[in-house]
LUMTI-423052 format. One record per atom (N, C-alpha, C): residue number from 1; atom name; x, y, z. Coordinates in nm, 2 decimals, padded with zeros to 4 digits. Layout:
LUMTI-423052
<site><i>NUM</i><at>CA</at><xx>X</xx><yy>Y</yy><zz>Z</zz></site>
...
This chain:
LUMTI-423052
<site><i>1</i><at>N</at><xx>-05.66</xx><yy>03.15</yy><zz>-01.24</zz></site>
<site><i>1</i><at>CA</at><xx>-05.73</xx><yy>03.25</yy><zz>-01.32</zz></site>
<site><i>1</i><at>C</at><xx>-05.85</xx><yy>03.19</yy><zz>-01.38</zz></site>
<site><i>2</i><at>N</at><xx>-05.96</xx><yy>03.27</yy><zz>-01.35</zz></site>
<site><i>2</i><at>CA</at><xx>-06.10</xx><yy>03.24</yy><zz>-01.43</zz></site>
<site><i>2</i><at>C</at><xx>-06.13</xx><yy>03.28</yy><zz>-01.57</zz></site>
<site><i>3</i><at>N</at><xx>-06.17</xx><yy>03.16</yy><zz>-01.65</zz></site>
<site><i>3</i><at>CA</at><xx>-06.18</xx><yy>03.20</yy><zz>-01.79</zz></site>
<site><i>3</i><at>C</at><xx>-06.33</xx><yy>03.23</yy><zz>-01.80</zz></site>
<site><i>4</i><at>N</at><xx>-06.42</xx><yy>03.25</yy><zz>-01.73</zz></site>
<site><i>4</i><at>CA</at><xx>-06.56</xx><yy>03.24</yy><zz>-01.75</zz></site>
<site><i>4</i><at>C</at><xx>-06.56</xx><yy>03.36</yy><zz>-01.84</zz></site>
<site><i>5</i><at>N</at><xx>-06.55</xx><yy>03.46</yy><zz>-01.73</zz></site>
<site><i>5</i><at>CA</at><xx>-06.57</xx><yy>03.57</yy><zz>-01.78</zz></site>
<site><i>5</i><at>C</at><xx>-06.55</xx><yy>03.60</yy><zz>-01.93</zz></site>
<site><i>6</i><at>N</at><xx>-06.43</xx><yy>03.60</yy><zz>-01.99</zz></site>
<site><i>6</i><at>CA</at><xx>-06.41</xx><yy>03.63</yy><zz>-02.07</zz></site>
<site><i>6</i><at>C</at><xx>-06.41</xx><yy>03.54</yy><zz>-02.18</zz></site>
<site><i>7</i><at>N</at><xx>-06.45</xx><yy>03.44</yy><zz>-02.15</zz></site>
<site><i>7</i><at>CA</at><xx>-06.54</xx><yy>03.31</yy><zz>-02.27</zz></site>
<site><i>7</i><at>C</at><xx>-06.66</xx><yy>03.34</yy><zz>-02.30</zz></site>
<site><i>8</i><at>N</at><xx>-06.74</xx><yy>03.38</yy><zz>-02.24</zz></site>
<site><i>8</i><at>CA</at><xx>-06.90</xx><yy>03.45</yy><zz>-02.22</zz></site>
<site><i>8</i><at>C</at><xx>-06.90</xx><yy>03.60</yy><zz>-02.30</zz></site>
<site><i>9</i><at>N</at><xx>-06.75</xx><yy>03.69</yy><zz>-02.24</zz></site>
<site><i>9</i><at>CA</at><xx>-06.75</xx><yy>03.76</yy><zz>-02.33</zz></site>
<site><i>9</i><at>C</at><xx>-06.75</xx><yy>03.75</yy><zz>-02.49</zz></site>
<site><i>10</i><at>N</at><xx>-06.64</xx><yy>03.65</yy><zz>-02.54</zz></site>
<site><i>10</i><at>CA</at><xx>-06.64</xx><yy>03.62</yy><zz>-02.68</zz></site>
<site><i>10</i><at>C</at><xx>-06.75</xx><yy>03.56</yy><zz>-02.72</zz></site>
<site><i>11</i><at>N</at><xx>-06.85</xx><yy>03.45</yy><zz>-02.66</zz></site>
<site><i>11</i><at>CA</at><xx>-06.97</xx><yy>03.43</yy><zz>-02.67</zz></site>
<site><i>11</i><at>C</at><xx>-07.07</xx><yy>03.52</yy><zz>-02.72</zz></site>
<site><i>12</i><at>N</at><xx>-07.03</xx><yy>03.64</yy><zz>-02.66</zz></site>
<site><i>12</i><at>CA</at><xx>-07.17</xx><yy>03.70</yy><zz>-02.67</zz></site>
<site><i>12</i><at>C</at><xx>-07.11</xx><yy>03.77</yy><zz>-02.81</zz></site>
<site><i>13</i><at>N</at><xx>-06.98</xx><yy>03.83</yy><zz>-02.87</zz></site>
<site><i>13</i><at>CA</at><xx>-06.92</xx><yy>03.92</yy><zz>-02.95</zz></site>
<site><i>13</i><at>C</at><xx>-06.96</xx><yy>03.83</yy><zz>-03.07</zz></site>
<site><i>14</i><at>N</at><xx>-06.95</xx><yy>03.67</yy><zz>-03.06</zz></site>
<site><i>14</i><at>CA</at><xx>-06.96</xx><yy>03.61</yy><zz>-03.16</zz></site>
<site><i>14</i><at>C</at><xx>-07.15</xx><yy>03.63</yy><zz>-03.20</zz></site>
<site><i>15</i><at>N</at><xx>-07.26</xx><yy>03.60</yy><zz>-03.07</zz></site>
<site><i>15</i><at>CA</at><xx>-07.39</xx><yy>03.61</yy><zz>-03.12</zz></site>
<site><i>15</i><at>C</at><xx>-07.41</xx><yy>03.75</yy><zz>-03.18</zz></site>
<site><i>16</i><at>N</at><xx>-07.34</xx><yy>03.85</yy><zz>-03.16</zz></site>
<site><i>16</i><at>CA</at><xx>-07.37</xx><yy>03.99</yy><zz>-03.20</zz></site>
<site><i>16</i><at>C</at><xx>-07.35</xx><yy>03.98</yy><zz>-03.35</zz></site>
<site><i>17</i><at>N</at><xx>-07.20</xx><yy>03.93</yy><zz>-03.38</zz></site>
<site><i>17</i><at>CA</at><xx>-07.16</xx><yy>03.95</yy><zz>-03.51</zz></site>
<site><i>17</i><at>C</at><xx>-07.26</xx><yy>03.86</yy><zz>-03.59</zz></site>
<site><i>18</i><at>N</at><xx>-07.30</xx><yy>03.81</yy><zz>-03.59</zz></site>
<site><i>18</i><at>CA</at><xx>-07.45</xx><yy>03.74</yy><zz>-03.62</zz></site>
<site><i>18</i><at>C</at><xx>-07.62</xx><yy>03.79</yy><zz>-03.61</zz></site>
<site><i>19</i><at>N</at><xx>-07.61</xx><yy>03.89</yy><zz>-03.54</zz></site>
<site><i>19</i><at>CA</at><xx>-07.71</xx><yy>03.99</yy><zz>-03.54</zz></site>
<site><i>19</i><at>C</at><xx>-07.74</xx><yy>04.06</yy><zz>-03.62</zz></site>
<site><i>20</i><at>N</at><xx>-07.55</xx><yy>04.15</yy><zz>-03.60</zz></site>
<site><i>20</i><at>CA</at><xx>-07.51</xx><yy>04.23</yy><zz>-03.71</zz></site>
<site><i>20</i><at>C</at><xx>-07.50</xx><yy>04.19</yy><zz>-03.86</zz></site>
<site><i>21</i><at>N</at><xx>-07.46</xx><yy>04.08</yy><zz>-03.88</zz></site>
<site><i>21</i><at>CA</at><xx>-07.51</xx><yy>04.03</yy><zz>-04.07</zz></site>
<site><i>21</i><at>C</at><xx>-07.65</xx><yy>04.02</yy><zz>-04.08</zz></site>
<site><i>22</i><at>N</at><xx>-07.74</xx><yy>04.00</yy><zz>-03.96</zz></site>
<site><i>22</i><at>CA</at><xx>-07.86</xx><yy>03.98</yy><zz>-03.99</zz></site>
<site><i>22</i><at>C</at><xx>-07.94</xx><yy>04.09</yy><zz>-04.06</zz></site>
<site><i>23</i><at>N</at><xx>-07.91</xx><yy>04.17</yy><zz>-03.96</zz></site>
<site><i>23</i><at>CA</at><xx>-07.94</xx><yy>04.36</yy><zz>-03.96</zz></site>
<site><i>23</i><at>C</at><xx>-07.87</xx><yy>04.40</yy><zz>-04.09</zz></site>
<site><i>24</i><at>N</at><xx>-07.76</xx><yy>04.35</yy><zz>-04.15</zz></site>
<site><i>24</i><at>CA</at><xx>-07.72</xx><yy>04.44</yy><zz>-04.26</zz></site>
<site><i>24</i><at>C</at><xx>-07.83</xx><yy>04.38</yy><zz>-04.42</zz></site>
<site><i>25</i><at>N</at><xx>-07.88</xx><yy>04.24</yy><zz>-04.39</zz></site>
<site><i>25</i><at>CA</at><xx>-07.91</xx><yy>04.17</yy><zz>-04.47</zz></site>
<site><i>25</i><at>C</at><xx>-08.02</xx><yy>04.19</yy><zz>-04.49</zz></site>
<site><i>26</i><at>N</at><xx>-08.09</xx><yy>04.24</yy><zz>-04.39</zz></site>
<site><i>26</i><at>CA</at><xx>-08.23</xx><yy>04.31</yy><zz>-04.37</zz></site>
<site><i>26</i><at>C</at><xx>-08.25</xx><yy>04.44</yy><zz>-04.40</zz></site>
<site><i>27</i><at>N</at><xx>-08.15</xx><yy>04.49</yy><zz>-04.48</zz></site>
<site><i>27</i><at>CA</at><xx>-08.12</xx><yy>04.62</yy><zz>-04.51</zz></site>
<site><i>27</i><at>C</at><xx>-08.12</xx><yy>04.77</yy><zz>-04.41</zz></site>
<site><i>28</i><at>N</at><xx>-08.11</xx><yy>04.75</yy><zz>-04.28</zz></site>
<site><i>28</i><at>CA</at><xx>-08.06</xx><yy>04.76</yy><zz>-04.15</zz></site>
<site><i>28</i><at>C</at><xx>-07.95</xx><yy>04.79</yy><zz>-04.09</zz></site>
<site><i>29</i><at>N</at><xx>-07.87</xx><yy>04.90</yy><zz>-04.18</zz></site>
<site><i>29</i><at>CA</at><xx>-07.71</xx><yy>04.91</yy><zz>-04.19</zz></site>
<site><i>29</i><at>C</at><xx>-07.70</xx><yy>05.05</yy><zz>-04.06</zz></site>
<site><i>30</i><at>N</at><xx>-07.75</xx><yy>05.09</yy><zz>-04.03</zz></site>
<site><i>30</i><at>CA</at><xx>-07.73</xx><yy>05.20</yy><zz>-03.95</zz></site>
<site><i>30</i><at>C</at><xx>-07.74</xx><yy>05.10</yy><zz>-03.78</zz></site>
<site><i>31</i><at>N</at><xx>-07.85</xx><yy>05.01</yy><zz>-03.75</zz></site>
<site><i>31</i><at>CA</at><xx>-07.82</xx><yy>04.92</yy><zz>-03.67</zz></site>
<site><i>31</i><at>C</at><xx>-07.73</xx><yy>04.80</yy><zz>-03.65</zz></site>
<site><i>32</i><at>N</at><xx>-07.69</xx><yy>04.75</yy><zz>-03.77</zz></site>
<site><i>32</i><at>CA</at><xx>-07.62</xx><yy>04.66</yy><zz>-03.80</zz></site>
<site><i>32</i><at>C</at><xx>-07.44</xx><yy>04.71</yy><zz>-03.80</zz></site>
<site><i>33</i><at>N</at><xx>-07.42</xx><yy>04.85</yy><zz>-03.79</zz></site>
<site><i>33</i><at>CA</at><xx>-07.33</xx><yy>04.89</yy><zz>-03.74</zz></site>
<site><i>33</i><at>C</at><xx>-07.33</xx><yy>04.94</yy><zz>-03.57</zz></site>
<site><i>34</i><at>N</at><xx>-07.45</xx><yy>04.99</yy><zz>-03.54</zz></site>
<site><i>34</i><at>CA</at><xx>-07.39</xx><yy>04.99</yy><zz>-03.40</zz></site>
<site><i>34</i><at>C</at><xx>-07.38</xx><yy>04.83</yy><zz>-03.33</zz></site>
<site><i>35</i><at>N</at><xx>-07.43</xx><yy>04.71</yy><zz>-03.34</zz></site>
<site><i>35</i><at>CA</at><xx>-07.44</xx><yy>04.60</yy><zz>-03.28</zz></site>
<site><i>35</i><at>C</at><xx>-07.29</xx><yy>04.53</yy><zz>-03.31</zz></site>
<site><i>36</i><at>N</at><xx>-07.25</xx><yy>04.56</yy><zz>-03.45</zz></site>
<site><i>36</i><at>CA</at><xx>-07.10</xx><yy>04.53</yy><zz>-03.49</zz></site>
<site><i>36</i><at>C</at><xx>-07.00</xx><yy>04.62</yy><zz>-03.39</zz></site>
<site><i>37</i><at>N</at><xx>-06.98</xx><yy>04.70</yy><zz>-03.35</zz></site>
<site><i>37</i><at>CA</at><xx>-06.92</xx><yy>04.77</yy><zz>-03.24</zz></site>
<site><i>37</i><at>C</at><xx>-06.92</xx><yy>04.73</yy><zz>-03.14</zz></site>
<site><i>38</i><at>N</at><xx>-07.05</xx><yy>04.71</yy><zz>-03.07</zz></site>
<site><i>38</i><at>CA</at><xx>-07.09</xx><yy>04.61</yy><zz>-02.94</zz></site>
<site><i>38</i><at>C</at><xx>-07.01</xx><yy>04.49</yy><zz>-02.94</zz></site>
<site><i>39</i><at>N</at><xx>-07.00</xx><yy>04.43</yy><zz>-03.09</zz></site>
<site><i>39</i><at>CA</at><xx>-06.93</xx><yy>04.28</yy><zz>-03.11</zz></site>
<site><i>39</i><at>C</at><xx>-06.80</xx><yy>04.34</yy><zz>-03.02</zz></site>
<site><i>40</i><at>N</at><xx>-06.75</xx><yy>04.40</yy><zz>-03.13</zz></site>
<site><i>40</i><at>CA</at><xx>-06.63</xx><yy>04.43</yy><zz>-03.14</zz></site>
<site><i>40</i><at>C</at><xx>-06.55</xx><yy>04.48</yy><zz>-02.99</zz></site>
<site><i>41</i><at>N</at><xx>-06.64</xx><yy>04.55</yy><zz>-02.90</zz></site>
<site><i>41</i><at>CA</at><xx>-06.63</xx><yy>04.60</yy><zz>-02.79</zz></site>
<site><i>41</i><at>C</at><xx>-06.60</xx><yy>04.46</yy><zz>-02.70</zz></site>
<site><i>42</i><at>N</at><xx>-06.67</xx><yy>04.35</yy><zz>-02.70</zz></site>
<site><i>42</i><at>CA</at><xx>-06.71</xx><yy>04.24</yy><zz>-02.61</zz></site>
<site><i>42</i><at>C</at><xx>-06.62</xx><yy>04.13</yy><zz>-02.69</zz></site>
<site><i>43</i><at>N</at><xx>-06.55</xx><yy>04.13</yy><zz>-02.78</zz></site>
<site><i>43</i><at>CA</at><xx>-06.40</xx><yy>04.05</yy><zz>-02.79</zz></site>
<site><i>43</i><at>C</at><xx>-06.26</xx><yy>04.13</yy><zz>-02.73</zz></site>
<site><i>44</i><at>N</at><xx>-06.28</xx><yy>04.26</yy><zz>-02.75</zz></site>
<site><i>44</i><at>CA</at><xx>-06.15</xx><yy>04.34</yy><zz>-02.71</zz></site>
<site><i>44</i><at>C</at><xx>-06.17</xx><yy>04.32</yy><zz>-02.58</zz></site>
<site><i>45</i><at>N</at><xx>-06.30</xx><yy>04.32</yy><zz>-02.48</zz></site>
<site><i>45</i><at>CA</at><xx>-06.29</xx><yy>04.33</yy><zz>-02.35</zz></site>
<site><i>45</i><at>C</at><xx>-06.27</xx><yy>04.16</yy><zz>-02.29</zz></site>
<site><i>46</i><at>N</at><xx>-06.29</xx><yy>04.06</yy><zz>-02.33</zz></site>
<site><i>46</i><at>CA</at><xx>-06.25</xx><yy>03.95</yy><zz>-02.31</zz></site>
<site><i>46</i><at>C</at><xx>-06.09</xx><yy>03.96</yy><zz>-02.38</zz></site>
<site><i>47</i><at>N</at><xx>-06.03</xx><yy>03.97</yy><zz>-02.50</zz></site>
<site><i>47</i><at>CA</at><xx>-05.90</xx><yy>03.99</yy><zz>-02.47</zz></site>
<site><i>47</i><at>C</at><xx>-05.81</xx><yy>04.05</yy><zz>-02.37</zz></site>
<site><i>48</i><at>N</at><xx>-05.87</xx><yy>04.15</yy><zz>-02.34</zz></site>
<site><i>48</i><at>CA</at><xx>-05.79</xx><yy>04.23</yy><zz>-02.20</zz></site>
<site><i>48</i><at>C</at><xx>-05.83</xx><yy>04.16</yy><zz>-02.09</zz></site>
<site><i>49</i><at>N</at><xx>-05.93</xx><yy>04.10</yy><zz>-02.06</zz></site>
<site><i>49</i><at>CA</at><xx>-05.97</xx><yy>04.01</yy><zz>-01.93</zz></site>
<site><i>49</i><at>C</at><xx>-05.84</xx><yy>03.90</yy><zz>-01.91</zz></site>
<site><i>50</i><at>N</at><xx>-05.83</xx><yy>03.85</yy><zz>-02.01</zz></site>
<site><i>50</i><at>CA</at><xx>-05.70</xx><yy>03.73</yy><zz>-02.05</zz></site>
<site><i>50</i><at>C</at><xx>-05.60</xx><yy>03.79</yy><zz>-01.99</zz></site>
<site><i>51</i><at>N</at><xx>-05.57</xx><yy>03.90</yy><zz>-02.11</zz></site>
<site><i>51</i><at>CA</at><xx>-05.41</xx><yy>03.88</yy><zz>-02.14</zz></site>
<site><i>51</i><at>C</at><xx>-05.37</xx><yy>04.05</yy><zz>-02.05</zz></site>
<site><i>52</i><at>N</at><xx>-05.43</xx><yy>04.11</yy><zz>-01.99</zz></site>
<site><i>52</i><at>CA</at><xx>-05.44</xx><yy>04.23</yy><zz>-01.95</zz></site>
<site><i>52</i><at>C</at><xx>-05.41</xx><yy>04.23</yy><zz>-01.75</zz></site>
């Protein structure tokens, strides 16, 4: 089994969640929640790539 995929996935959930504090910190909360979603979408979909 290939872990790329879903390494890349968590990669990218972790740069988001880092967008997302950027965006909330720049007072940017209405963006800074949809990008936190996106995070959150692209760790759940690398966990089911795994373990699914």
């Amino acid at each position: 089994m290939s872990y790329a995929g879903p390494i890349l996935l968590m990669a990218l959930a972790g740069t988001l969640v880092g967008g997302s504090m950027s965006l909330r910190k720049n007072e940017k909360h209405a963006a800074a929640i949809v990008v936190a979603v996106l995070a959150a979408a692209a760790f759940l979909g690398g966990l089911y790539l795994i373990y699914g």
